[in-house]
MOPAC internal coordinates of N, CA, C and O (Angstrom, degrees):
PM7 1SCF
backbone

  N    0.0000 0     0.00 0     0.00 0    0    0    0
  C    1.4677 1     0.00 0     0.00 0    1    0    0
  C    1.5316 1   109.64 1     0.00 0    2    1    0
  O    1.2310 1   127.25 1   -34.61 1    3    2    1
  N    1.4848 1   103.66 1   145.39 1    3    2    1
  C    1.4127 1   106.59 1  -167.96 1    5    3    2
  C    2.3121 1   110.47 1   -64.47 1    6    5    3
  O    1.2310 1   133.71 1   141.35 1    7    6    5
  N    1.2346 1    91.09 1   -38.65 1    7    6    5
  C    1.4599 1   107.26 1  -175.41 1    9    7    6
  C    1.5291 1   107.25 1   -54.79 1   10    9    7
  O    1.2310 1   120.14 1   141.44 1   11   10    9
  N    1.2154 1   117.33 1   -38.56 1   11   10    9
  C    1.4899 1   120.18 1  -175.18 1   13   11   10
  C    1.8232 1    98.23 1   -69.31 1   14   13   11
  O    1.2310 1   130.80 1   117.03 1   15   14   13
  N    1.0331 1    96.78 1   -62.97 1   15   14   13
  C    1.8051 1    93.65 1  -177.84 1   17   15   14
  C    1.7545 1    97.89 1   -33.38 1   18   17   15
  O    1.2310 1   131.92 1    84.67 1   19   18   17
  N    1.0155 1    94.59 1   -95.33 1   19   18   17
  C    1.9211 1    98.46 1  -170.72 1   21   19   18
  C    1.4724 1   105.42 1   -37.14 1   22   21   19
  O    1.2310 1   101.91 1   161.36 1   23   22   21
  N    0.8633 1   150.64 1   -18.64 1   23   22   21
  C    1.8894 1   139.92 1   173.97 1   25   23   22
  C    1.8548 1    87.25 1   -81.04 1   26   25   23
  O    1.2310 1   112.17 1   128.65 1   27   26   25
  N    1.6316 1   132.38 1   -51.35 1   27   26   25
  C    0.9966 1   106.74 1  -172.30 1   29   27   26
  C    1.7046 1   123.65 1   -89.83 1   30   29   27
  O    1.2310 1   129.10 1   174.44 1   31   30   29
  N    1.5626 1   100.06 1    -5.56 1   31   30   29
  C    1.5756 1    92.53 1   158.25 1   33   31   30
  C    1.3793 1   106.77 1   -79.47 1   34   33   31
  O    1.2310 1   107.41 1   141.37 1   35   34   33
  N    1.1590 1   141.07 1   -38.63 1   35   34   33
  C    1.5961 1   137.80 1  -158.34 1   37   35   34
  C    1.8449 1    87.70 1   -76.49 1   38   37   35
  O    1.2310 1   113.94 1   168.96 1   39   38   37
  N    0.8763 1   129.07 1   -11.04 1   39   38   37
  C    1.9160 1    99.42 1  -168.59 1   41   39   38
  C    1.3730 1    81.70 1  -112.50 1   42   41   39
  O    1.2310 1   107.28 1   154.17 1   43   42   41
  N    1.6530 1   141.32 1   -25.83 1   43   42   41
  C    1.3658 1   107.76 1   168.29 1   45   43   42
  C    1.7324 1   126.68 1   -68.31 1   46   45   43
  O    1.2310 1   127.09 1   156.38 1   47   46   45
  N    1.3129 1   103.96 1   -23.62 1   47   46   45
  C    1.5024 1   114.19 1   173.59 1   49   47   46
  C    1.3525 1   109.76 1   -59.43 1   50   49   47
  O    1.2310 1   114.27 1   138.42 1   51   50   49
  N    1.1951 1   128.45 1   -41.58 1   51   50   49
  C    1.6477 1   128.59 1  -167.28 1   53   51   50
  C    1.6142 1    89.39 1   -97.18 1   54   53   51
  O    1.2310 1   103.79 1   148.70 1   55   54   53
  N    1.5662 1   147.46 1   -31.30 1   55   54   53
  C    1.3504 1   110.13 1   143.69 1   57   55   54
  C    0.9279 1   135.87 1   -36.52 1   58   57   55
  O    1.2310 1   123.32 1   126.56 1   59   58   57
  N    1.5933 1   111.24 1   -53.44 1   59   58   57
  C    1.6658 1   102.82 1   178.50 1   61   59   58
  C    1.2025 1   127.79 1   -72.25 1   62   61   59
  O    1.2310 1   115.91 1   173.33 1   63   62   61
  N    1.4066 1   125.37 1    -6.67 1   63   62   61
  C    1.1474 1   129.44 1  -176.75 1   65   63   62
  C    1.8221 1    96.22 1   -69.65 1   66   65   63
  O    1.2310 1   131.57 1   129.50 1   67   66   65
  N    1.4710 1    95.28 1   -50.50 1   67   66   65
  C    1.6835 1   107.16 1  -150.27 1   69   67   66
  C    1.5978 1    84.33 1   -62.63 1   70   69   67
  O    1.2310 1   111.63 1   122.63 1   71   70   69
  N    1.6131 1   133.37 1   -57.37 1   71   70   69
  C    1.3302 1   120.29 1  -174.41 1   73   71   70
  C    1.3975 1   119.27 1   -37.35 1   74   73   71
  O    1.2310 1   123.63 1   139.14 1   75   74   73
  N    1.0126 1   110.65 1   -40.86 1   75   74   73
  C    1.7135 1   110.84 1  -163.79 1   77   75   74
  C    1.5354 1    97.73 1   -80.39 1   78   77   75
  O    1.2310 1   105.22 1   134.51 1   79   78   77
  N    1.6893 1   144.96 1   -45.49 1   79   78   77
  C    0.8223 1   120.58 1   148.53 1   81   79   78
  C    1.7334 1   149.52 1   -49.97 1   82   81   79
  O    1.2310 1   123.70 1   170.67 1   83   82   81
  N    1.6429 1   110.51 1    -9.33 1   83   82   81
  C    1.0917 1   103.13 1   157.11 1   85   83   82
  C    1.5623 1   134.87 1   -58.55 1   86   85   83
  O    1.2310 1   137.56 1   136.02 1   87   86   85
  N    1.7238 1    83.58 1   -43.98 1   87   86   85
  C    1.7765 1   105.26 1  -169.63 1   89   87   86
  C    1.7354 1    94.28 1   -60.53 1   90   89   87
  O    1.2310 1   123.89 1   118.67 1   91   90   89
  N    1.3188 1   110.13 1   -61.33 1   91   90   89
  C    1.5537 1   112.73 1  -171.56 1   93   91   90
  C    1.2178 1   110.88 1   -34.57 1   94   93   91
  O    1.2310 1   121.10 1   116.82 1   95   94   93
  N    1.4087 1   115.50 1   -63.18 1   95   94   93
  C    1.3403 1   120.60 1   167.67 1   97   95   94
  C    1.5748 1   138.25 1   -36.69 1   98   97   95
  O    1.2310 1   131.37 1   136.05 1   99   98   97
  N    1.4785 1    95.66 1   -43.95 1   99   98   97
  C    1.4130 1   117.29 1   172.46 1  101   99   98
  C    2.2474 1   106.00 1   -65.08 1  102  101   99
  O    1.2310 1   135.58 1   114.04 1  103  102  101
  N    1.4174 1    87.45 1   -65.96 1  103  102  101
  C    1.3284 1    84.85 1   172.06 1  105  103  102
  C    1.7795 1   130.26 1   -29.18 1  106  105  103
  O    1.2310 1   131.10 1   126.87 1  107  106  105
  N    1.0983 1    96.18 1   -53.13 1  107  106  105
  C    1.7004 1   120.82 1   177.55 1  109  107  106
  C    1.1192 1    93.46 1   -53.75 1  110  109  107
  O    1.2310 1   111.04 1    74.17 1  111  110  109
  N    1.0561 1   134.47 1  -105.83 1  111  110  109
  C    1.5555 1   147.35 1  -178.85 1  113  111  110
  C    1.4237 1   116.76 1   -11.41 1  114  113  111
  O    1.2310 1   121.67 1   150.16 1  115  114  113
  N    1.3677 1   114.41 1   -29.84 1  115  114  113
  C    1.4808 1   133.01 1   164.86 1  117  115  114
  C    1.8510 1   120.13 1   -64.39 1  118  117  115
  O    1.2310 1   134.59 1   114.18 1  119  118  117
  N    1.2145 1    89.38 1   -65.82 1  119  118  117
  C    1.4445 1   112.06 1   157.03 1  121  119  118
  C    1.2727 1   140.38 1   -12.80 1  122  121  119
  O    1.2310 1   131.93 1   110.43 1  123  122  121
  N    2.0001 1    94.57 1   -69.57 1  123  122  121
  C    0.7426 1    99.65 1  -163.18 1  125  123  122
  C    1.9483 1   115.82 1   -99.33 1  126  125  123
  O    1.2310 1   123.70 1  -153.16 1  127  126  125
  N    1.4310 1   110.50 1    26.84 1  127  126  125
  C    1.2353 1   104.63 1  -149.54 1  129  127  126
  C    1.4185 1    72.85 1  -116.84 1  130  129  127
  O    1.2310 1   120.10 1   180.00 1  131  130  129

């Protein structure tokens, strides 16, 4: 079914989103100390 594809592309996209803001975050915090 078409709906299942897009729920499981859309929740890997907002993983990857959220990873890359961890690191960013992480980075910063590194940074800035």
């Amino acid at each position: 079914m078409a709906m299942e594809k897009y729920i499981a592309i859309g929740s890997i996209v907002m993983y990857a989103i959220f990873a890359a803001e961890m690191i960013t975050l992480f980075n910063f915090m590194i940074e800035s100390t």
